[in-house]
C-alpha positions as CSV (number, residue, x, y, z in Angstrom):
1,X,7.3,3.7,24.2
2,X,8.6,6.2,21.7
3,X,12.2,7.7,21.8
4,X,12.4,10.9,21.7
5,X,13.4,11.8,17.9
6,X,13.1,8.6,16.8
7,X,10.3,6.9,14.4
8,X,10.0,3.4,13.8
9,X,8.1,1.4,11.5
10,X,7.0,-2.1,11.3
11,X,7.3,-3.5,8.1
12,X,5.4,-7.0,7.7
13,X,4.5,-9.1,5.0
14,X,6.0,-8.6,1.1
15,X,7.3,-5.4,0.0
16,X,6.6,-5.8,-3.9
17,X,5.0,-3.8,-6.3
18,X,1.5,-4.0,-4.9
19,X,2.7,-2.7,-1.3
20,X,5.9,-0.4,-1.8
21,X,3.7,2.4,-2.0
22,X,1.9,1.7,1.3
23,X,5.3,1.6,2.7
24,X,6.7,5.5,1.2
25,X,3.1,6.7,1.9
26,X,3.2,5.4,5.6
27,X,6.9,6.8,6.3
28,X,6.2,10.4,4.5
29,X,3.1,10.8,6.8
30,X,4.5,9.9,10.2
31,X,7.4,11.6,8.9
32,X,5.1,14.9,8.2
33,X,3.0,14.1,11.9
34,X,5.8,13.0,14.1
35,X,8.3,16.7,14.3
36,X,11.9,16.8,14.1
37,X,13.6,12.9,13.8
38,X,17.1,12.1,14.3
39,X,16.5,8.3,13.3
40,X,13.9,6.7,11.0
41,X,14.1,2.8,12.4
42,X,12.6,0.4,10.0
43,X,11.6,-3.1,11.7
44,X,11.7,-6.3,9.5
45,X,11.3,-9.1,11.7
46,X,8.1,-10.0,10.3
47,X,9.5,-9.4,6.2
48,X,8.6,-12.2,4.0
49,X,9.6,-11.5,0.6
50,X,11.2,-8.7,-1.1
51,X,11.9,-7.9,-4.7
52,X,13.6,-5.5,-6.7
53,X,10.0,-2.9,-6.2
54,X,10.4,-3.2,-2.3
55,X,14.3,-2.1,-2.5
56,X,13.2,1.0,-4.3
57,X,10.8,1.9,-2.2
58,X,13.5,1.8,0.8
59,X,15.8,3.9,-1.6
60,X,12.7,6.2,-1.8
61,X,12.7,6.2,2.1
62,X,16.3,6.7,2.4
63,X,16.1,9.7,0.3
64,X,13.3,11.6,2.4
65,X,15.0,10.9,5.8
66,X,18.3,12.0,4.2
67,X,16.8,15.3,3.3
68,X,15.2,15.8,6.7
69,X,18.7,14.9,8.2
70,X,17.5,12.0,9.6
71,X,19.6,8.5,9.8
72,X,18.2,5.3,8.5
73,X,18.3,2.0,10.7
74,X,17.4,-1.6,8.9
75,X,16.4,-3.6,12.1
76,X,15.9,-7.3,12.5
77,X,16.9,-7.8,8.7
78,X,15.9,-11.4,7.5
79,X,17.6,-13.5,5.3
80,X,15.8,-12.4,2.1
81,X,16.3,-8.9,2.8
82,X,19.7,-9.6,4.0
83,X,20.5,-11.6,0.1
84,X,19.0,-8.3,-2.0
85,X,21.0,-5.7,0.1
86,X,24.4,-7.8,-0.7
87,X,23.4,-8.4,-3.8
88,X,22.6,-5.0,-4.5
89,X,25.7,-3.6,-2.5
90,X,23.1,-0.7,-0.9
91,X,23.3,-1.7,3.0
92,X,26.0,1.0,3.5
93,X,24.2,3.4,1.1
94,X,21.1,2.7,3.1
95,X,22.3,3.4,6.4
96,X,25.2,6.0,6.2
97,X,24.7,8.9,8.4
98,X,23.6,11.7,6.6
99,X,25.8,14.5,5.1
100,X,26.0,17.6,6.9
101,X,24.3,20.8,5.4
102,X,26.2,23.3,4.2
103,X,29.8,21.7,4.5
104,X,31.4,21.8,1.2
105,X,34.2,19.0,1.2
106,X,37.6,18.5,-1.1
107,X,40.8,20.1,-1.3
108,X,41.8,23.8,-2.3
109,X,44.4,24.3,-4.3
């Protein structure tokens, strides 16, 4: 069962260079089919490798959400994607809550 403003995808297997491009491609169209999202959920449980190719790719994905206003979710992380995301220090880039439209920030003076 879907939740209501919410798309998930299952990504299994290695995201390298010869798949990160399955993986943008699948995300923009269910993106483009599936109406307004709130929360783009990304499922990893069945991840076996990942290199430097795949982490673009979710940069790439974090990008479009964030543009849509949508939040990114990294679910059911394994170890390998867990060690490139701290090495990498994106995690928190990854899955920060998108900035709001419109609302200029800082101080006046």
């Amino acid at each position: 069962m879907r939740a209501p403003h919410t798309l998930t995808v299952r990504v299994a297997g290695e995201l390298d260079y010869d798949t990160s491009g399955d993986l943008t491609e699948a995300v923009a169209e269910q993106l483009a089919e599936a109406g307004p999202v709130r929360d783009v959920r990304l499922d990893f449980r069945d991840l076996t490798w990942l290199d430097s190719t795949g982490l673009s790719a979710l940069l790439m994905v974090h990008r479009r959400t964030s543009a849509l206003g949508a939040r990114l979710h990294l679910d059911n992380r394994p170890d390998v994607l867990e060690r490139m995301l701290r090495m990498t220090n994106v995690l928190e880039h990854l899955t920060a809550a998108p900035e709001s439209r419109g609302v200029v920030g800082g101080a006046t003076g």
